[in-house]
N, C-alpha and C positions, 0 to 999 in steps of 0.2 A: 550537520546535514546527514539526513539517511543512516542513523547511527543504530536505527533497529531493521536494516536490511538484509543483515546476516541472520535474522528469526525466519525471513518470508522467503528463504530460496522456494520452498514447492506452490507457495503462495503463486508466483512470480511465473514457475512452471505452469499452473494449472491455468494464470493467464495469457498464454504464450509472449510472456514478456522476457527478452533477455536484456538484463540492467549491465551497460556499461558506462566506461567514463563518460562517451559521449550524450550518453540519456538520463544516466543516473540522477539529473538536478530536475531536470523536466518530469518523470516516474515520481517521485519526493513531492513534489508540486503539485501532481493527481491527487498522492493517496492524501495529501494532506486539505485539497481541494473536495474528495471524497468524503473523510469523516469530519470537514468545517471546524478544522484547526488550522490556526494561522501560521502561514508559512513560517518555517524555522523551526517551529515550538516543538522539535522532536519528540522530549519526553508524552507532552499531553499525544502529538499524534499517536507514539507507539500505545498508549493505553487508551486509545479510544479503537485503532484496527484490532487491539487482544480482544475488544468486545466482541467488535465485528466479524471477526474470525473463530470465534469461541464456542460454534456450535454449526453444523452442517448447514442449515437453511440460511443462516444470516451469511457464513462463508461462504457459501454458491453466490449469494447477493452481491456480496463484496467483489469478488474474482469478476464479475457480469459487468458491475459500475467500471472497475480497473480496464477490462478490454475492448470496455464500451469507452474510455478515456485517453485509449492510444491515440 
């Protein structure tokens, strides 16, 4: 679980998310709700948020859906 959340700390900042133990499984469950990878499947999520995050416009996108999913 969450095994690419040590890439997204400013990620995580810029949606004023702070991930702990107590949130950490529920935030995992957004982002993997967000880029429609099935819960668990860390690796596919982490390469489907590198998209997502890989360029300004799509990254603003991303950060909007994530604190639109708090």
């Amino acid at each position: 679980m969450s095994c690419y959340f040590r890439h997204m700390k400013d990620v995580f900042e810029e949606a004023g998310i702070e991930v702990g133990p107590d949130n950490k499984k529920g935030v995992d469950r957004r982002i993997h709700e967000i880029v429609g990878v099935t819960y668990k499947d860390c690796p596919a999520a982490w390469r489907a948020v590198k998209e997502e995050i890989n360029d300004e416009a799509s990254r603003e996108a991303f950060v909007k859906r994530l604190k639109a999913a708090k």
